[in-house]
MARPAPA-812328 format. One record per residue: residue in one letter; x, z, y of N, C-alpha, C in turn. Coordinates in pm, whole numbers, plus 50000, padded with zeros to 5 digits. Layout:
N
AXZYXZYXZY...
This chain:
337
X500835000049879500005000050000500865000050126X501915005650105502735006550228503744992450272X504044990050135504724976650175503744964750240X502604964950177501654958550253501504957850382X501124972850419501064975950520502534967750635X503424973750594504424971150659504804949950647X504894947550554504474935350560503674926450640X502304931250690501934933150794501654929750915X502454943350962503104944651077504324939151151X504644935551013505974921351076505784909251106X504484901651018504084890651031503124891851185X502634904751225501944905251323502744903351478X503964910851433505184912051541505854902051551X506124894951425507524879751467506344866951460X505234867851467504344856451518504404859451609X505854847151717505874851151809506074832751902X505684831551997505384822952121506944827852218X507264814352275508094813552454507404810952533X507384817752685506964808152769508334805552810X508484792652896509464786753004509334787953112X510354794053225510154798653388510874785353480X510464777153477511374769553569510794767953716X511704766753818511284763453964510884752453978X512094742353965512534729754095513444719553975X513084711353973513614698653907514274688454057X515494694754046516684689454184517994687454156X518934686054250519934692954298520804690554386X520084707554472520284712454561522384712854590X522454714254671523964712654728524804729454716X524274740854694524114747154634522614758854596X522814768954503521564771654401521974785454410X522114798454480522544811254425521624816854346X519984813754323519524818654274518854815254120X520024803554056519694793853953518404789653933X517504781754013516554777754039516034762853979X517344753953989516984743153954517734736453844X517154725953780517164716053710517504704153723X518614696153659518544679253762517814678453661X517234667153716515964656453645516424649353515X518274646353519518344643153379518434652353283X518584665553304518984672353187517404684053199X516564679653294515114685353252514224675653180X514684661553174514334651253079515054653652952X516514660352890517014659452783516154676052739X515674681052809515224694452761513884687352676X512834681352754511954679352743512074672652556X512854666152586513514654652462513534669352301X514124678052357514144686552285512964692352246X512334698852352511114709052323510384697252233X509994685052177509554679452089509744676951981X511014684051986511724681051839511524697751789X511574710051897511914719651854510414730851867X509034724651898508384737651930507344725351921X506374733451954504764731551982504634734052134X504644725452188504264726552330502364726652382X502324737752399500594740152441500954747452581X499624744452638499554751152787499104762852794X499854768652888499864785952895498614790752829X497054784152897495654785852897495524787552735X495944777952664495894780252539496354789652442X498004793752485498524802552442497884814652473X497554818052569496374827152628495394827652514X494734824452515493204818952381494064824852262X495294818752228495704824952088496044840952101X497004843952243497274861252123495244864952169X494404859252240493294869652237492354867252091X492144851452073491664855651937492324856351783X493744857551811494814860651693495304844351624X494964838051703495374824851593497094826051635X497904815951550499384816051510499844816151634X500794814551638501684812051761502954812551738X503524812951595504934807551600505094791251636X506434790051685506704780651820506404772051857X505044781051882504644775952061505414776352203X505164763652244506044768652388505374767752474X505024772452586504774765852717505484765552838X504944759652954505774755953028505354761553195X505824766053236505914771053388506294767953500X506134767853638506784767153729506184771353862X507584776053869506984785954004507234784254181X506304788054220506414785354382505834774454459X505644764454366504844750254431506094741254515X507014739354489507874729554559507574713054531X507954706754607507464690654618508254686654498X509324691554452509824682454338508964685454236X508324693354238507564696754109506384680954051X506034679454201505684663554188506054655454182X507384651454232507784636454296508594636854137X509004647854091510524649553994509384651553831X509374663353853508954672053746508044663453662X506234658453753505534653253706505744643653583X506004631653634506534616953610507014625153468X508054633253459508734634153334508044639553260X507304651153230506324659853199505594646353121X504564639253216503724626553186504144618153108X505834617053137506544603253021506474609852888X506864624952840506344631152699505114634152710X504004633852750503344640852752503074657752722X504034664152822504334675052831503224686552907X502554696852891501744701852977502714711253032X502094720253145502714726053227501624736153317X502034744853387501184756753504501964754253553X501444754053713502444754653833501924769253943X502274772853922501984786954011502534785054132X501204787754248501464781654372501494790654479X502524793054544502724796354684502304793954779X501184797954860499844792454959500894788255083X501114796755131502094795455278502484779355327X503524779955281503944766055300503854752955201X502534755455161501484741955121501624732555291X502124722855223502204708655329502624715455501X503124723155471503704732355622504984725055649X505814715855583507164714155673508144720055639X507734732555569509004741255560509694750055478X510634753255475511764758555351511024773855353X511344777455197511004790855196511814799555254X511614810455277512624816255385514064819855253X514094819555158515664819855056516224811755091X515894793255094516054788155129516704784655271X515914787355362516254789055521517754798755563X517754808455455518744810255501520114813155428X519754805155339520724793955245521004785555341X520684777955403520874768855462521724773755588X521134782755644521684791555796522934799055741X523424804255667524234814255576525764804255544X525114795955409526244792055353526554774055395X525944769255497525784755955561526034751555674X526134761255757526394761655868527844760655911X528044746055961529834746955956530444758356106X529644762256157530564772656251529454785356307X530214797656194529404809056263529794815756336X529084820556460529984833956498530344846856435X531634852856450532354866256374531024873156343X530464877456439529764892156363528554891156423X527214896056298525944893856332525714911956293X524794911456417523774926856432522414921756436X521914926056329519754930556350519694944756358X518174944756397517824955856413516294953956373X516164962856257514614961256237513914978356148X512954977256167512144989556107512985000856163X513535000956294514445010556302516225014656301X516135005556198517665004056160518554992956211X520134992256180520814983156224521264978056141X521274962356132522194956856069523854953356107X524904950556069526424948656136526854942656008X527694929556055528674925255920529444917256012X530444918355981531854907656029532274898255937X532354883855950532644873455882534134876155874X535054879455965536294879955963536824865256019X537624860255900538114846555897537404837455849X535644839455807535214828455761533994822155841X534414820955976533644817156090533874798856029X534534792055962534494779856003533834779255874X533474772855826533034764955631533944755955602X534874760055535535944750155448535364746255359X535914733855321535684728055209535604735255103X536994745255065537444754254979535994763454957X535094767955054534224776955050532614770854993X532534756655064531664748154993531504745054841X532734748154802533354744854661532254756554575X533264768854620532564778454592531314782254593X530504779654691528814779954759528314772754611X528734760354578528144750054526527684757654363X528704765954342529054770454191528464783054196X527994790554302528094803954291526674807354220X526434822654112525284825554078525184839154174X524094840554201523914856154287524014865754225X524114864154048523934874853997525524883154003X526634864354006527594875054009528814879554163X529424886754116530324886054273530324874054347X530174878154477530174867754619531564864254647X531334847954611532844845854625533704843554745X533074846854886533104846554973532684856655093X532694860155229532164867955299530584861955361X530804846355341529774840555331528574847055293X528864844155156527934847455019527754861255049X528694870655056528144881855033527084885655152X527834878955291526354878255407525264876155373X525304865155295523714859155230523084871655153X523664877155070523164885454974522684900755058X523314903655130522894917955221521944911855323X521924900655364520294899555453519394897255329X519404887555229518694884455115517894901355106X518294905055056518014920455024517374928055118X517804929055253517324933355339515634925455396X515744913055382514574902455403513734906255285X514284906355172512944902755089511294917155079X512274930455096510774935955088510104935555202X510834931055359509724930955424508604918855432X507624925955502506044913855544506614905255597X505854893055574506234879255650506164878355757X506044882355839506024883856035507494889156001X507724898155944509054905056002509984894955956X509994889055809510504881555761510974868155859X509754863555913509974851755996510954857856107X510344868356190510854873356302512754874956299X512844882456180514544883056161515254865356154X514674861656054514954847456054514974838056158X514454840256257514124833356376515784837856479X515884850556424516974854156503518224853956464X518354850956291519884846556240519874833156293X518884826856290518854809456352519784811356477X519034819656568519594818356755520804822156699X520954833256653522604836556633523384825156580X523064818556513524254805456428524304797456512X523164793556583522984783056679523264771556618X522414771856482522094757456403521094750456487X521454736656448520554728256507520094721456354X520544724656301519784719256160518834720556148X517604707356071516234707156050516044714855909X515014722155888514524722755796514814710055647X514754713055558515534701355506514214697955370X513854684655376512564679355334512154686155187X513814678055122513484683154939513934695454926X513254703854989513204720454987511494721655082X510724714155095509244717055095508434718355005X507484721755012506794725754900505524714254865X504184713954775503584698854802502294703054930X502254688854958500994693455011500094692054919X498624692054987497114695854961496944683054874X497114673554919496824664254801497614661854682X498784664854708499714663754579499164679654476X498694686354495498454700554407496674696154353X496164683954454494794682454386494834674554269X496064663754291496174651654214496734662354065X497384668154111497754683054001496984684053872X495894693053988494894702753918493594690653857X493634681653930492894670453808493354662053680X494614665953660495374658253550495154665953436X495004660753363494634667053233495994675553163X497264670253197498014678253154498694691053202X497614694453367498494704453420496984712453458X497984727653486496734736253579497334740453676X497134747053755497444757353853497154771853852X498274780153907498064796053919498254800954030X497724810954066498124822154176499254825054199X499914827154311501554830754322501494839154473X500504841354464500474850154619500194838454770X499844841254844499984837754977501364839355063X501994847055071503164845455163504954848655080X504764851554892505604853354802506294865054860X505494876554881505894888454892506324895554781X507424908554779507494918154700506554924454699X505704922654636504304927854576504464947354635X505294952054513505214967354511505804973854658X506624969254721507164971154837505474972754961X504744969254920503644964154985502354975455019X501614979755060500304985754995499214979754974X498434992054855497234979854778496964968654859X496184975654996495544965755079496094951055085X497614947655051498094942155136498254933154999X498714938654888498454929254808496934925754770X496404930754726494614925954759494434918054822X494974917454948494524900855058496114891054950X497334891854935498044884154906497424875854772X496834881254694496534879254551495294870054592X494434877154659492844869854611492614863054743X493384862054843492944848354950493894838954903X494964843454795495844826654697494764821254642X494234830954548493034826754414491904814754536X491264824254592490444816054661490634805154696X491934803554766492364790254862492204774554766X493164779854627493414773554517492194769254469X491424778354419489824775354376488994765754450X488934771454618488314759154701489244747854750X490414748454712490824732754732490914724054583X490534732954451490474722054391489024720254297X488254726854342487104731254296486954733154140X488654740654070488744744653947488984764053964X488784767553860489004783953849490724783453834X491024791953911492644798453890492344810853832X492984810353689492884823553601493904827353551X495214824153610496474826153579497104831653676X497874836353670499014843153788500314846553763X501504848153852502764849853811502784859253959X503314868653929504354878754005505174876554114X505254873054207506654867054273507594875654232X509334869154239510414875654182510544887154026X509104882053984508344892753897507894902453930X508234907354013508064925754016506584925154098X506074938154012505064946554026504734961154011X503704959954029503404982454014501834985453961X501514993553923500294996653904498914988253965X499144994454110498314989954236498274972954224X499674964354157499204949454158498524949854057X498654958553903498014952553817496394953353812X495834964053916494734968453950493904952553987X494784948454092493834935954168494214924854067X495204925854052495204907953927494104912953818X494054924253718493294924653615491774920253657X491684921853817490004917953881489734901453827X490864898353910490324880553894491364867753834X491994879953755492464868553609492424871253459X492734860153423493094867453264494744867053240X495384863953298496684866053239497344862253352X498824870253362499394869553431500804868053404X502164860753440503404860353415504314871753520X505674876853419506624881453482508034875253491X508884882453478509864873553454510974881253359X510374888553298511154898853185511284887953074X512474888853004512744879352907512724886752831X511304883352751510934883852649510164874852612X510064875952420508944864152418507274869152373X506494861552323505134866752336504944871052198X503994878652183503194881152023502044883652037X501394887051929499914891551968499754906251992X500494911151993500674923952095501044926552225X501374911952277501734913652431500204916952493X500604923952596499984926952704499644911152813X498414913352806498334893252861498314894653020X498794907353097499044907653203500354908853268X501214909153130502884910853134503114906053042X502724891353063503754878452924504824875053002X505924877252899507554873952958507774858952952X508894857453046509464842453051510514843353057X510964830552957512744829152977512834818653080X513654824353149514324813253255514854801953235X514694792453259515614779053260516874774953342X517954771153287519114772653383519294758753364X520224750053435520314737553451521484731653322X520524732253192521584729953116521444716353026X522154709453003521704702052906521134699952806X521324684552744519874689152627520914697352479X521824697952458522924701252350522814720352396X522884720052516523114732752577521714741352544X520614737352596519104735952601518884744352467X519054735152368518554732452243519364748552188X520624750952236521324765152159520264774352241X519624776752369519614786852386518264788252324X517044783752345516064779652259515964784752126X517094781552077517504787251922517634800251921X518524804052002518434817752004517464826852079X516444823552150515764826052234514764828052081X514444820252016513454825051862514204832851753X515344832051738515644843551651515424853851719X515844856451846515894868551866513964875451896X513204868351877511704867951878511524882651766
């Protein structure tokens, strides 16, 4: 009886599902936050996931852990934030396998013109060929101070570096590490403040640089042409891609359900999916998502079973790897299931 038992409980536990987290099918001039994909080696992935899984859409995988059907490898597919390559790039390839996909959408800068603020000051930070020595903010009270030292000009040598760098690890530069202490400092505040600081590393660099196109997000018609294709849906991703928990209820309550809404009345389909920005959450978010979805993504790497929690299904990230490269981590991404 016990081996049974336990027997089981294993087949219950390693019937197990991936999802896939990808952004941006690009490439960007540099990436600190491994975001993107070039288009050929998110085409050699694709090449793979057909040889190596069951590709179903989130919605479905959803349907399986709730009414218990299989779900060994299944995959699905993600992407987050709503950027224009997701159309011009992503689509087309997706469509050439007939690949499905969720795109979890970032309301804000829908057809706005403009870079997300990571972006923006990626661009202001590590792009800017001449900064001045030393930048001071001042916000919520406090001061900011950092001295570039000697890396007021952008060498080549430092571009080099920019191009290669991951955020996760040491800043290979005073650059980078600038980027990373406003990064940090920017991300839990509200978007007014957010803009407001940003507005003022701009005056300080005294870039004249535009906003830069393939770093917009789609507009209104490219997310309708979307949400009517049979092989894609759309999800919630907040209104302004706030740190959720940094936040109060109130504040996520309007971030969460004026996304849902917006999404719903511009495509006159239900959004019943959602993803986390940066993942993170707290109680108080899971309160308002459990209102008006059924499932929601994080970004904890893990994979799914029919014991996941369908408001904290994990995703593995996608890094810009080839299809040889792809295909190992994949592999190990299900053993370790």
């Amino acid at each position: 009886m016990l081996v049974r038992l336990l027997n089981h409980l294993k087949r219950f536990y390693t019937d197990t599902a991936l999802v896939l987290m990808y952004h941006r099918v690009a490439s960007p001039v540099a990436d600190p936050w491994q975001l993107a994909v070039s288009a050929a080696n998110f085409e050699q992935q694709l090449q793979v996931l057909q040889q190596v899984g069951n590709v179903v859409p989130l919605t479905e995988l959803v349907e399986r852990i709730k009414s218990g059907k299989p779900l060994r490898k299944c995959i699905s597919l993600t992407f987050d934030d709503g950027y224009s390559d997701n159309f011009l790039a992503a689509k087309p390839l997706l469509e050439k396998y007939g690949v499905p996909a969720t795109f979890f959408i970032t309301q804000h800068a829908i057809g706005a013109q403009q870079e997300f603020w990571w972006d923006e000051l990626e661009r202001i930070i590590l792009q800017t060929p001449v900064l001045p020595q030393q930048l001071t903010l001042q916000f919520g009270g406090r001061n900011f101070f950092f001295d570039l030292e000697a890396e007021t000009v952008l060498t080549q040598e430092m571009r080099r570096k920019h191009s290669t760098w991951n955020a996760e690890d040491e800043a290979p530069t005073l650059r980078a590490l600038l980027y990373m202490q406003v990064w940090q400092l920017l991300s839990p505040l509200p978007y007014l403040e957010q803009r407001r600081l940003l507005e003022e590393i701009s005056a300080w660099a005294g870039t004249g640089q535009a906003p830069r196109p393939e770093n917009f997000s789609m507009s209104e018609e490219q997310l309708q042409s979307l949400a009517r294709h049979a092989l894609f849906e759309l999800g919630g991703h907040t209104v302004h891609h706030p740190l959720l928990p940094a936040h109060q209820p109130e504040v996520q309550s309007q971030e969460i359900s004026q996304n849902k809404v917006y999404l719903e009345e511009l495509t006159g389909q239900r959004a019943h999916l959602f993803s986390y920005p940066s993942g993170k959450y707290n109680q108080d978010t899971l309160n308002v998502v459990q209102q008006g979805f059924t499932a929601a993504c994080t970004t904890d790497h893990k994979g799914v079973s029919k014991a996941t929690d369908l408001f904290q299904i994990g995703r593995f990230q996608v890094n810009n790897w080839d299809g040889a490269a792809f295909e190992k981590r994949i592999t190990q991404w299900q053993r370790t299931l």
